[in-house]
PDB file of N, CA, C and O in Angstrom:
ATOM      1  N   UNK A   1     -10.267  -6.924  30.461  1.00  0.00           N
ATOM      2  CA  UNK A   1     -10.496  -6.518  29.093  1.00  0.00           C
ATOM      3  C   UNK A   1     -11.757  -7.218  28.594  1.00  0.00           C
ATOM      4  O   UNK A   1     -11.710  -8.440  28.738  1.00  0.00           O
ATOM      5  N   UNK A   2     -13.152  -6.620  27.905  1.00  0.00           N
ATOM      6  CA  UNK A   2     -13.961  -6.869  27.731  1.00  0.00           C
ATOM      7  C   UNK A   2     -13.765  -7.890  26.269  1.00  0.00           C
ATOM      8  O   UNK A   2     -12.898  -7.595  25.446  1.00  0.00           O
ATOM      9  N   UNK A   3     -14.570  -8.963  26.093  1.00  0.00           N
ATOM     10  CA  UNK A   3     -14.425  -9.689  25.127  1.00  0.00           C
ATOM     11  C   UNK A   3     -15.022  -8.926  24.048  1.00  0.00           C
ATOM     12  O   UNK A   3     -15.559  -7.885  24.426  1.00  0.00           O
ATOM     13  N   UNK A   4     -15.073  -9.178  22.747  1.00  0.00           N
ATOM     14  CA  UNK A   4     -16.015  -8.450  22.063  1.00  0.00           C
ATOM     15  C   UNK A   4     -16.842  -9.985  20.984  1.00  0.00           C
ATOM     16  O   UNK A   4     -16.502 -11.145  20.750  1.00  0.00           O
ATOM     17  N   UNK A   5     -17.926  -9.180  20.636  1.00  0.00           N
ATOM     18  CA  UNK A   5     -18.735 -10.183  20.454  1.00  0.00           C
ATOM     19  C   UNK A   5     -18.921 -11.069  19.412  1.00  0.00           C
ATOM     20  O   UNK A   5     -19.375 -12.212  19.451  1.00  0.00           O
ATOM     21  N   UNK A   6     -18.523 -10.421  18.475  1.00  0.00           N
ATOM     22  CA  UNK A   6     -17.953 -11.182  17.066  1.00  0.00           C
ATOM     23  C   UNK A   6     -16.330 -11.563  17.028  1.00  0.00           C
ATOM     24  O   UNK A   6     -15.591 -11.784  16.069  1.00  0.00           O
ATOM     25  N   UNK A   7     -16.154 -11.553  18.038  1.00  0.00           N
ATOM     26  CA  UNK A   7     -14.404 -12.132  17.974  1.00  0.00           C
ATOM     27  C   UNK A   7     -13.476 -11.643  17.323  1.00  0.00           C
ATOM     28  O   UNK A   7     -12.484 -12.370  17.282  1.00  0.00           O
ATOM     29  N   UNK A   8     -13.353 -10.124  16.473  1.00  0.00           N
ATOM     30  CA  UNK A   8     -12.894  -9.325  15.509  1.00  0.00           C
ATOM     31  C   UNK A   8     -11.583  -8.745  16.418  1.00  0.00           C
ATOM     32  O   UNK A   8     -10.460  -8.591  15.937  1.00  0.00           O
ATOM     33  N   UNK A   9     -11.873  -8.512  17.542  1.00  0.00           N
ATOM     34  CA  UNK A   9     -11.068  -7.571  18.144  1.00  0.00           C
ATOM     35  C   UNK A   9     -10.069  -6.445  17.704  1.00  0.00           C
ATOM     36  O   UNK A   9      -8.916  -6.379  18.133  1.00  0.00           O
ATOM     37  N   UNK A  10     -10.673  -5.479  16.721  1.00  0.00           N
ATOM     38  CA  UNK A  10     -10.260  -4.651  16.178  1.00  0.00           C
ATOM     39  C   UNK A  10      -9.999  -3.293  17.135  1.00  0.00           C
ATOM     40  O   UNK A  10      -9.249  -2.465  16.619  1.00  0.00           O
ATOM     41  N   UNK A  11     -10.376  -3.056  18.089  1.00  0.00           N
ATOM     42  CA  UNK A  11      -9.750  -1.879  18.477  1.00  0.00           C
ATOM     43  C   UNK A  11      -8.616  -2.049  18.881  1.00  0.00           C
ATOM     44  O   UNK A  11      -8.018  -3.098  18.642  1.00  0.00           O
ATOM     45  N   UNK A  12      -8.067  -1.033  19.594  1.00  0.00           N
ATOM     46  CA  UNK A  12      -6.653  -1.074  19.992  1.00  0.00           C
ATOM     47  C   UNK A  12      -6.412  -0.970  21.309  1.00  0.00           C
ATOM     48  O   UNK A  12      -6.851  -0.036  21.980  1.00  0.00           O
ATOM     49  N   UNK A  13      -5.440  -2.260  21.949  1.00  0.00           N
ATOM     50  CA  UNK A  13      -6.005  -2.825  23.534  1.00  0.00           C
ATOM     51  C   UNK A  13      -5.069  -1.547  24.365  1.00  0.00           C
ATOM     52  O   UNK A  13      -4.026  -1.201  23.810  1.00  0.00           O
ATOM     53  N   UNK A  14      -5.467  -0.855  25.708  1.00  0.00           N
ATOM     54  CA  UNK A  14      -4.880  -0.324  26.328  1.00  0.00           C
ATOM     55  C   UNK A  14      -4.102  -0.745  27.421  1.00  0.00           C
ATOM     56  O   UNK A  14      -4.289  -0.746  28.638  1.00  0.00           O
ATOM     57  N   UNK A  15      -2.622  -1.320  26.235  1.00  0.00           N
ATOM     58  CA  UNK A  15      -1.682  -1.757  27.212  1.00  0.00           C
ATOM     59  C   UNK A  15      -1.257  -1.108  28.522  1.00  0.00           C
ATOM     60  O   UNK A  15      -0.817  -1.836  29.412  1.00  0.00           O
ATOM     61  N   UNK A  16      -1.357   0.230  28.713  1.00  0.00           N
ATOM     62  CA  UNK A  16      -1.194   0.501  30.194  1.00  0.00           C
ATOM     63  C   UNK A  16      -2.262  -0.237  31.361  1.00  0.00           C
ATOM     64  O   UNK A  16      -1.836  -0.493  32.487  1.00  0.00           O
ATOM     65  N   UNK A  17      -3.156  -0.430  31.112  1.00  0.00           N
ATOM     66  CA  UNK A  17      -3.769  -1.034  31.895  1.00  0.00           C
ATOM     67  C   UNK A  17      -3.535  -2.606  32.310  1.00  0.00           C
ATOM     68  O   UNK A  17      -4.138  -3.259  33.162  1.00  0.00           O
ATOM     69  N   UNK A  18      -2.719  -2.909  31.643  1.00  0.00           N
ATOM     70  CA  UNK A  18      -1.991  -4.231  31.711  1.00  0.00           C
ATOM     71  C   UNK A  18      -1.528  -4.274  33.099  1.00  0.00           C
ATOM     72  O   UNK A  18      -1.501  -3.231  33.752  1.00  0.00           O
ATOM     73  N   UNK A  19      -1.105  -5.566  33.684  1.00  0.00           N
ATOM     74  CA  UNK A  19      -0.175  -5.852  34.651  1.00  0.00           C
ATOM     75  C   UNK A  19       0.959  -6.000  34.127  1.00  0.00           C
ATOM     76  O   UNK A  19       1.070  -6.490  33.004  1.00  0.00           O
ATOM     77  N   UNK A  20       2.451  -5.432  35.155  1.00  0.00           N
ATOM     78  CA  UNK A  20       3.193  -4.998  34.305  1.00  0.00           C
ATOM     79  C   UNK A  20       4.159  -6.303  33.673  1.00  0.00           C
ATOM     80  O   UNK A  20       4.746  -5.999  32.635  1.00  0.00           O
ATOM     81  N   UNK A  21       4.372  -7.609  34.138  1.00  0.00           N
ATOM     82  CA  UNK A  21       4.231  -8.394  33.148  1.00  0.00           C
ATOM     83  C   UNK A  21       3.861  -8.375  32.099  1.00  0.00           C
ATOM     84  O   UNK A  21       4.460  -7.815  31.182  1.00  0.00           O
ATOM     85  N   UNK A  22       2.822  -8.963  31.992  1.00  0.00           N
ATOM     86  CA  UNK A  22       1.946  -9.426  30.736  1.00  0.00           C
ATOM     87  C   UNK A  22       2.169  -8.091  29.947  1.00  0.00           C
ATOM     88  O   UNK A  22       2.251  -8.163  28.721  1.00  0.00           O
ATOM     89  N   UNK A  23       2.296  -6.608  30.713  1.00  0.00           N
ATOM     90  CA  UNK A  23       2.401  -5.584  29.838  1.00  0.00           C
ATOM     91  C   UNK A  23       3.808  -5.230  28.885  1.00  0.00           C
ATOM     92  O   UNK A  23       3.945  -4.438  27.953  1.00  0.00           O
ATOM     93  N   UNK A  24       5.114  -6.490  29.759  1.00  0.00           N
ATOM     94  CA  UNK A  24       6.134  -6.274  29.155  1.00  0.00           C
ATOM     95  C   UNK A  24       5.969  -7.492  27.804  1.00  0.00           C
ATOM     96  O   UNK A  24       6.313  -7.287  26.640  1.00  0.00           O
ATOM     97  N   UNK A  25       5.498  -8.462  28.217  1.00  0.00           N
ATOM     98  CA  UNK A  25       4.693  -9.491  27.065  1.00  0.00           C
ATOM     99  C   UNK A  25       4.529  -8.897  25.871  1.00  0.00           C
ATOM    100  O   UNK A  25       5.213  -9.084  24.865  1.00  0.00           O
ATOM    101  N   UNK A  26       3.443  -8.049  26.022  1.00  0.00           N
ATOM    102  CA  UNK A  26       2.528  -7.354  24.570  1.00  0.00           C
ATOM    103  C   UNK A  26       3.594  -6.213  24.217  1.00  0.00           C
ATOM    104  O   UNK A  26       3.391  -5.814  23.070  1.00  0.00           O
ATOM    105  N   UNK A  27       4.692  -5.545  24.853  1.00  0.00           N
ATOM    106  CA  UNK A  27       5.310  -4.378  24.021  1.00  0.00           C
ATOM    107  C   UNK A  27       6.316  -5.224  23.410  1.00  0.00           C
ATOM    108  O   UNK A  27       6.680  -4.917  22.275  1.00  0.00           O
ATOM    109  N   UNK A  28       6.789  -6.168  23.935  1.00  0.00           N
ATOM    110  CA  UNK A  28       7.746  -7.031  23.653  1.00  0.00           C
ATOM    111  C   UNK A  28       7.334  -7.536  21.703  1.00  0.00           C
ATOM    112  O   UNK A  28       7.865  -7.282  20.622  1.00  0.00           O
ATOM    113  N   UNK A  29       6.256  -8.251  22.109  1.00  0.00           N
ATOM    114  CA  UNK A  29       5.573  -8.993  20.905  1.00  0.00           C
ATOM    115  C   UNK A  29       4.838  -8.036  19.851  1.00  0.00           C
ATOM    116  O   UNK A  29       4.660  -8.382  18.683  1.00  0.00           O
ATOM    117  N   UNK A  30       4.458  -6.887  20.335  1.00  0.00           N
ATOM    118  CA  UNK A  30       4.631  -5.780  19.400  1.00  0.00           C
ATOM    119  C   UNK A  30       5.861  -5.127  18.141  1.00  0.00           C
ATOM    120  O   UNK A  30       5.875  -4.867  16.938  1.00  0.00           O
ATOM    121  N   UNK A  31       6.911  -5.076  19.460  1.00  0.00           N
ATOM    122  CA  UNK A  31       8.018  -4.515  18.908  1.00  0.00           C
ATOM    123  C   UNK A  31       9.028  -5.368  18.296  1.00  0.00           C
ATOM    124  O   UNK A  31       9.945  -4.803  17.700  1.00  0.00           O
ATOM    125  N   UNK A  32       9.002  -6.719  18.352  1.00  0.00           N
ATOM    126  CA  UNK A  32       9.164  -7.252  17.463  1.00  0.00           C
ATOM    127  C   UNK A  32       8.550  -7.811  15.690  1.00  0.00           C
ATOM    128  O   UNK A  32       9.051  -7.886  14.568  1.00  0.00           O
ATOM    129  N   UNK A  33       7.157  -8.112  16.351  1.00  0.00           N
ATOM    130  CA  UNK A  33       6.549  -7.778  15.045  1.00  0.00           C
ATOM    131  C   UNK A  33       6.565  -6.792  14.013  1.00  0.00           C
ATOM    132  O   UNK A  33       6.485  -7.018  12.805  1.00  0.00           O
ATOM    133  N   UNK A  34       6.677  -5.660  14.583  1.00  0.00           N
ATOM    134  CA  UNK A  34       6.632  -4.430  13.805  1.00  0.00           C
ATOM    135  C   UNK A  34       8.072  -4.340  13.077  1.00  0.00           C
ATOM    136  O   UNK A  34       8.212  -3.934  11.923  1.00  0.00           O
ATOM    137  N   UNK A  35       9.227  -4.819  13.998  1.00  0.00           N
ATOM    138  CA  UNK A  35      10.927  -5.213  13.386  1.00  0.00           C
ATOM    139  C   UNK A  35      10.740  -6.150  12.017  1.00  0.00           C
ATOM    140  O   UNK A  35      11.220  -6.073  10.886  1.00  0.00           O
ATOM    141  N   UNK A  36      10.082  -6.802  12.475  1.00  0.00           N
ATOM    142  CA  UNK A  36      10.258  -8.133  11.204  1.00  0.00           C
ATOM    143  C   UNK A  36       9.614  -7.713  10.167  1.00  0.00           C
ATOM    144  O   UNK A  36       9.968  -7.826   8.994  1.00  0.00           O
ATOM    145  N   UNK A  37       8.310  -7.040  10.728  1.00  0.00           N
ATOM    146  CA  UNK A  37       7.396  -6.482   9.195  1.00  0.00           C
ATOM    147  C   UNK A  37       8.963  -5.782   8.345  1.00  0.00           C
ATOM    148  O   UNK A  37       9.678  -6.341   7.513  1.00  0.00           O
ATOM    149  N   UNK A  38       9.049  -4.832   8.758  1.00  0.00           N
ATOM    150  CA  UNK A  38      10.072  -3.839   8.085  1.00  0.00           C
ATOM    151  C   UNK A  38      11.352  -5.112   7.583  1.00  0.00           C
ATOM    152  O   UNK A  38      11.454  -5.237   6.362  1.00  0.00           O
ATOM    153  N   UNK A  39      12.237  -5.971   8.405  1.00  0.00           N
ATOM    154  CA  UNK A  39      12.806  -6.668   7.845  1.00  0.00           C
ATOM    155  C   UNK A  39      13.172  -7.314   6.494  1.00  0.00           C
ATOM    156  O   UNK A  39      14.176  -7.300   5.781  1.00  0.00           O
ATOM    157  N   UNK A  40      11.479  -8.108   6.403  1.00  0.00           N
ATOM    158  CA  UNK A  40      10.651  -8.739   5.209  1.00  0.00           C
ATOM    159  C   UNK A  40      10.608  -7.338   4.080  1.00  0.00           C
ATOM    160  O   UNK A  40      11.318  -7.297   3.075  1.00  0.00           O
ATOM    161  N   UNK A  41       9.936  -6.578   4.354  1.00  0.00           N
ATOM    162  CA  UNK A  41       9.541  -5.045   3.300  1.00  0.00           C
ATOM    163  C   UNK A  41      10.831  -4.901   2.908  1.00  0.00           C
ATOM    164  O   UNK A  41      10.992  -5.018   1.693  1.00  0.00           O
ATOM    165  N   UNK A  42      11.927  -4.656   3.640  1.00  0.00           N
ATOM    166  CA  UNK A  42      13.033  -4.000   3.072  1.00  0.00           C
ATOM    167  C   UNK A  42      13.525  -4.545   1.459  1.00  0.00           C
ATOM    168  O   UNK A  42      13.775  -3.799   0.513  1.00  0.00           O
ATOM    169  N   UNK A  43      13.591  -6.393   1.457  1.00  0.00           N
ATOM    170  CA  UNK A  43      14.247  -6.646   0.790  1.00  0.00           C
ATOM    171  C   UNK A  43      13.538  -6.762  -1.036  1.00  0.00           C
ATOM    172  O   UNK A  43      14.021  -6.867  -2.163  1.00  0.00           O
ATOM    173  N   UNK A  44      12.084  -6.660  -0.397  1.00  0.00           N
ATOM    174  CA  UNK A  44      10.908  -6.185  -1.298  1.00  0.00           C
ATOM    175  C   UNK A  44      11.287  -4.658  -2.192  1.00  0.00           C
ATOM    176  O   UNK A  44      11.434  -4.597  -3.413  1.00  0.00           O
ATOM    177  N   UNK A  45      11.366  -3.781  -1.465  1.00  0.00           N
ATOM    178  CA  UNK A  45      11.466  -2.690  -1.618  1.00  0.00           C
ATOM    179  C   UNK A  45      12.807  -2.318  -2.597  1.00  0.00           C
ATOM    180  O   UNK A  45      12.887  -1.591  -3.587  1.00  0.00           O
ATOM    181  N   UNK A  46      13.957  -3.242  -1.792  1.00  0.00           N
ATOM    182  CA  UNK A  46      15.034  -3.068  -2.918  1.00  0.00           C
ATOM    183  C   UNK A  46      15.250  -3.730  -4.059  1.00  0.00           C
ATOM    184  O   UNK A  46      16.060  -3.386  -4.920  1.00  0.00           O
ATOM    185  N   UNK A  47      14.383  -4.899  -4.103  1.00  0.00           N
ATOM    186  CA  UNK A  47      14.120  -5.294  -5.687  1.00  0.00           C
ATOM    187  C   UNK A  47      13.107  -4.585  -6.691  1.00  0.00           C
ATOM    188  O   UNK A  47      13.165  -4.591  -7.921  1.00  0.00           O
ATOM    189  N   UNK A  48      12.259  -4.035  -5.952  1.00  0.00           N
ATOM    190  CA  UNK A  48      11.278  -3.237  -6.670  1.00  0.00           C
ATOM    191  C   UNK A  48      12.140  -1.488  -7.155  1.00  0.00           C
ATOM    192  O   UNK A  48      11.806  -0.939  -8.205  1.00  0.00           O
ATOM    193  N   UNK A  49      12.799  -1.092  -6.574  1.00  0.00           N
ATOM    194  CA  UNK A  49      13.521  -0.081  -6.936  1.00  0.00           C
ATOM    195  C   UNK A  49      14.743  -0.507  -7.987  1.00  0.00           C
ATOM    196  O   UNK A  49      14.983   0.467  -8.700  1.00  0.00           O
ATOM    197  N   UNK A  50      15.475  -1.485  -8.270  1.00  0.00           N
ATOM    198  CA  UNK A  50      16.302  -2.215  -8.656  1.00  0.00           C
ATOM    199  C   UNK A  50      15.543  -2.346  -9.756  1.00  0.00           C
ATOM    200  O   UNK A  50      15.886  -1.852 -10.830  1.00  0.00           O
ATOM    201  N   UNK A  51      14.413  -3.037  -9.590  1.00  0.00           N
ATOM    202  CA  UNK A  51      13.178  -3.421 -11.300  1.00  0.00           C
ATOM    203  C   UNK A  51      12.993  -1.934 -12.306  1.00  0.00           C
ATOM    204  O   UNK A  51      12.890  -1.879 -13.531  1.00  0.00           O
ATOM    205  N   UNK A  52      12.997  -0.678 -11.197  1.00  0.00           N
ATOM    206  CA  UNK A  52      12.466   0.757 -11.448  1.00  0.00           C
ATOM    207  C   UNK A  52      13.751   1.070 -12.300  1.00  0.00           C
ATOM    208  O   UNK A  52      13.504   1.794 -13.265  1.00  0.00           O
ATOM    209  N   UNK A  53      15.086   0.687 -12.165  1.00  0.00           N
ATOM    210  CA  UNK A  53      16.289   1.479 -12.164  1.00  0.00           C
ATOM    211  C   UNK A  53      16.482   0.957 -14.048  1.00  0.00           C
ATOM    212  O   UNK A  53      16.764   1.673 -15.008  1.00  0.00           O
ATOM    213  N   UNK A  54      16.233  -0.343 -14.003  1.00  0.00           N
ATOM    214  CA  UNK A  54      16.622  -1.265 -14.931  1.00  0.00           C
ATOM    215  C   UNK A  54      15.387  -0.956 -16.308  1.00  0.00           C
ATOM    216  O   UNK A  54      15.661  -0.946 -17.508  1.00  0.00           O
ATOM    217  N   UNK A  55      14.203  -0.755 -15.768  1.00  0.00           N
ATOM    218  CA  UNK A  55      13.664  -0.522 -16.704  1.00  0.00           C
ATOM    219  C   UNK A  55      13.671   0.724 -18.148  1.00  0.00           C
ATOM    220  O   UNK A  55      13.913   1.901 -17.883  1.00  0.00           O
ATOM    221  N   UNK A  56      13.498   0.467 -19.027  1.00  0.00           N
ATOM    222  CA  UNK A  56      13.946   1.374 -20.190  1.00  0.00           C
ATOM    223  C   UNK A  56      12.730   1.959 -20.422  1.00  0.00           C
ATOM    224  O   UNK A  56      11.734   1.239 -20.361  1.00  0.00           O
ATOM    225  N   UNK A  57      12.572   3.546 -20.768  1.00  0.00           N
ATOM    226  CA  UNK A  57      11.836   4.423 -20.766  1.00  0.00           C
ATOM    227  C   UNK A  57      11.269   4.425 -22.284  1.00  0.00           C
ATOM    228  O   UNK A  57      11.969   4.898 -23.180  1.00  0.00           O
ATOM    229  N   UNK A  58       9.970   3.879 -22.561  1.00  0.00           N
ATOM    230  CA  UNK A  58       9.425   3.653 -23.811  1.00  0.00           C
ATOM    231  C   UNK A  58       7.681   4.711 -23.897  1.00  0.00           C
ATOM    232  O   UNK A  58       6.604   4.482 -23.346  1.00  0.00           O
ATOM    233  N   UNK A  59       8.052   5.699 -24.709  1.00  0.00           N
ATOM    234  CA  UNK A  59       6.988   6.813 -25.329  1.00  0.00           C
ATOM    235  C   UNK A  59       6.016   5.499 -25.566  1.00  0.00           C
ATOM    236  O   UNK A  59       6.061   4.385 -26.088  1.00  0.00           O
ATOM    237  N   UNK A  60       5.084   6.378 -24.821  1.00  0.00           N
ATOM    238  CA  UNK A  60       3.921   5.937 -25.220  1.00  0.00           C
ATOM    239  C   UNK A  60       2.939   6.141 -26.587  1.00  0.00           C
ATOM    240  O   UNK A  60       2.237   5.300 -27.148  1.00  0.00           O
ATOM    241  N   UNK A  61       3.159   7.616 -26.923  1.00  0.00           N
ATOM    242  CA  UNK A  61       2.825   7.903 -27.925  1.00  0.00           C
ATOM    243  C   UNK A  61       3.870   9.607 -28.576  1.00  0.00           C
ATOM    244  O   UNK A  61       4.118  10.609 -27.904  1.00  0.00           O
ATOM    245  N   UNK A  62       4.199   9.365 -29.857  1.00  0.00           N
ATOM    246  CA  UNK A  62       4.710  10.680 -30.149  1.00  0.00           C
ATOM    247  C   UNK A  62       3.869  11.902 -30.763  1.00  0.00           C
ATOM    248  O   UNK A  62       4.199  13.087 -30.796  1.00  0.00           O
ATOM    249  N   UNK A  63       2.472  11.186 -31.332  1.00  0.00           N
ATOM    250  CA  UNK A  63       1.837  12.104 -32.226  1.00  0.00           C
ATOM    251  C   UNK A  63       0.521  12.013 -31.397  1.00  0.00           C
ATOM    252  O   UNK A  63       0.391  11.096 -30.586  1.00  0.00           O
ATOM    253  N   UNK A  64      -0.626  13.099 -31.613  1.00  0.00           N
ATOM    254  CA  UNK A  64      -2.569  12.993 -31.480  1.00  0.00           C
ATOM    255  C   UNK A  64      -3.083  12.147 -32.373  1.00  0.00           C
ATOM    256  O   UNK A  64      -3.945  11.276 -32.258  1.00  0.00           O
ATOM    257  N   UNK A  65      -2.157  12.679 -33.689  1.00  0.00           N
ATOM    258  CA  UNK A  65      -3.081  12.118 -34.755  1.00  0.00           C
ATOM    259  C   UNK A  65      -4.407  12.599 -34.803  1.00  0.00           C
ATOM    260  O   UNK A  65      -5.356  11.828 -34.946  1.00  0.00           O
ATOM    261  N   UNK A  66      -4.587  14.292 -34.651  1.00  0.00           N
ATOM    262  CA  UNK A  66      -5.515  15.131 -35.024  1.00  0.00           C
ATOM    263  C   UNK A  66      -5.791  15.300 -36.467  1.00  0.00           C
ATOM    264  O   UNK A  66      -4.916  15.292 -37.333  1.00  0.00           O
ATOM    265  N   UNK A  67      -7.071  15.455 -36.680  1.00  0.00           N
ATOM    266  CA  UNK A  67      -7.801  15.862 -38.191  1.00  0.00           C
ATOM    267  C   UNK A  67      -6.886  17.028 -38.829  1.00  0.00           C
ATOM    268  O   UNK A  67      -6.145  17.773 -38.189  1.00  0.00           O
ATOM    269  N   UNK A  68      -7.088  17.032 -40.193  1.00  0.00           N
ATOM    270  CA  UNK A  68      -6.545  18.766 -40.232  1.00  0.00           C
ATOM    271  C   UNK A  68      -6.982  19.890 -39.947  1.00  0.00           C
ATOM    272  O   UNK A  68      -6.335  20.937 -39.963  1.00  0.00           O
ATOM    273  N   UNK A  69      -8.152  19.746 -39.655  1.00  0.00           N
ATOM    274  CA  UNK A  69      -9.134  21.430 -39.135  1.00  0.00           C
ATOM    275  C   UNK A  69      -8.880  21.486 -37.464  1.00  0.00           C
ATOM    276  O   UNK A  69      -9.378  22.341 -36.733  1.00  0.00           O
ATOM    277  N   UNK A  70      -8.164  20.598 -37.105  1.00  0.00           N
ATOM    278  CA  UNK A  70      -7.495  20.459 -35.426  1.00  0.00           C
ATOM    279  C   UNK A  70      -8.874  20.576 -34.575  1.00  0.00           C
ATOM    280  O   UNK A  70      -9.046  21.383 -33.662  1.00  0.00           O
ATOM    281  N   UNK A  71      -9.977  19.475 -35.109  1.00  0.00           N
ATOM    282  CA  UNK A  71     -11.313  19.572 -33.766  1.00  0.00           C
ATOM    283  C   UNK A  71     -11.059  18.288 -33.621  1.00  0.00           C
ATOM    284  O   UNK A  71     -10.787  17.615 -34.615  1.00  0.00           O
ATOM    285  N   UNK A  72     -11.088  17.936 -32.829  1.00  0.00           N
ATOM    286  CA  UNK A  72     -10.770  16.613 -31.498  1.00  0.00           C
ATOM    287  C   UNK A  72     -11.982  15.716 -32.854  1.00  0.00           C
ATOM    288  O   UNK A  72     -12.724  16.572 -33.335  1.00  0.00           O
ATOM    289  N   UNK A  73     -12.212  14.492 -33.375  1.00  0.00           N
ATOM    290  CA  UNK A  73     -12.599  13.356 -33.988  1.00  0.00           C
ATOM    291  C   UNK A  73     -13.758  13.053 -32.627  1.00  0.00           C
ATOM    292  O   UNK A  73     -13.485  12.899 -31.437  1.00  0.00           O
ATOM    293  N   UNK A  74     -14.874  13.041 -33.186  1.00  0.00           N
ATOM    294  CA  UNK A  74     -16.572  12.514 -32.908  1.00  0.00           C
ATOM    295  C   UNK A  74     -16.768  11.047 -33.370  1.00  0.00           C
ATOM    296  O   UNK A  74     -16.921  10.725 -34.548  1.00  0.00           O
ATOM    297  N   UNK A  75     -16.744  10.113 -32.223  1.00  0.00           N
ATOM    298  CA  UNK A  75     -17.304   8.996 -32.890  1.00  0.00           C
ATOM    299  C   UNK A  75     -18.774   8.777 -33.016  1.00  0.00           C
ATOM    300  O   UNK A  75     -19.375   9.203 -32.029  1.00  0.00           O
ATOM    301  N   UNK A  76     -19.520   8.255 -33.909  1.00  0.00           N
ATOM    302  CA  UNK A  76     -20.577   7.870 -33.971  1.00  0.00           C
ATOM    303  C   UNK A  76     -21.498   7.843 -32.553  1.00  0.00           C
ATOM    304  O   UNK A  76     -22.365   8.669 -32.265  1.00  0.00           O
ATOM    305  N   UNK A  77     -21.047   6.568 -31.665  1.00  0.00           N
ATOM    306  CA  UNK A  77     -21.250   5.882 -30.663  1.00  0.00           C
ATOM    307  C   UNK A  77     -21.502   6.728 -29.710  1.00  0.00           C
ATOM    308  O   UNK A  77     -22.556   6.550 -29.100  1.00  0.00           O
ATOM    309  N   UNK A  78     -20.572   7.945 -29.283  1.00  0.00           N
ATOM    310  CA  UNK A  78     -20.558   9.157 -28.578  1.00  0.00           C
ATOM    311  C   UNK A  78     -21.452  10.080 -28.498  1.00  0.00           C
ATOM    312  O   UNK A  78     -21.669  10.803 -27.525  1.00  0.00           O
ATOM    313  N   UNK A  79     -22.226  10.075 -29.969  1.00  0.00           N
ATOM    314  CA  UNK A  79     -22.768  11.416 -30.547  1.00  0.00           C
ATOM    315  C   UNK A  79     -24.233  11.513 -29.572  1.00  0.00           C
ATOM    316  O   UNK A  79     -24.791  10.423 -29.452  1.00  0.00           O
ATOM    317  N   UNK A  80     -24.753  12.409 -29.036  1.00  0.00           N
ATOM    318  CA  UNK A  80     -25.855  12.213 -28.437  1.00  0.00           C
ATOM    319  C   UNK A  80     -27.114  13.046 -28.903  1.00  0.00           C
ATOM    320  O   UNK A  80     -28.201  12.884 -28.347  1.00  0.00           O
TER     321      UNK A  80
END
């Protein structure tokens, strides 16, 4: 496997080319990582839906508060 030159190693290594050791190594340490990510997320996820459930639904606004001739209000600042 070629080094790369800024040490980033961002592509994605082609574990088949592995020996099949070291290749059971990296699916191993993959597939656990990827378990635990989700693990950790889950319990995230159900407090954040739990926060969603609990929260009380507050109008933002009920009225425009349009002029009476109903043309949308020109500010100064706007005017070009």
């Amino acid at each position: 496997m070629p080094a790369s030159g800024d040490g980033a190693g961002g592509g994605i290594p082609d574990v088949g080319s592995l020996p099949a050791p070291v290749r059971h190594v990296v699916e191993h340490a993959y597939g656990n990582a990827v378990a635990e990510v989700f693990l950790v997320a889950a319990p995230f996820a159900l407090i954040a839906w739990l926060a969603i459930i609990a929260m009380r639904e507050v109008p933002l606004r009920h009225t425009l508060d349009l002029p009476a001739d109903g043309a949308p209000e020109v500010h100064p600042a706007t005017r070009g």
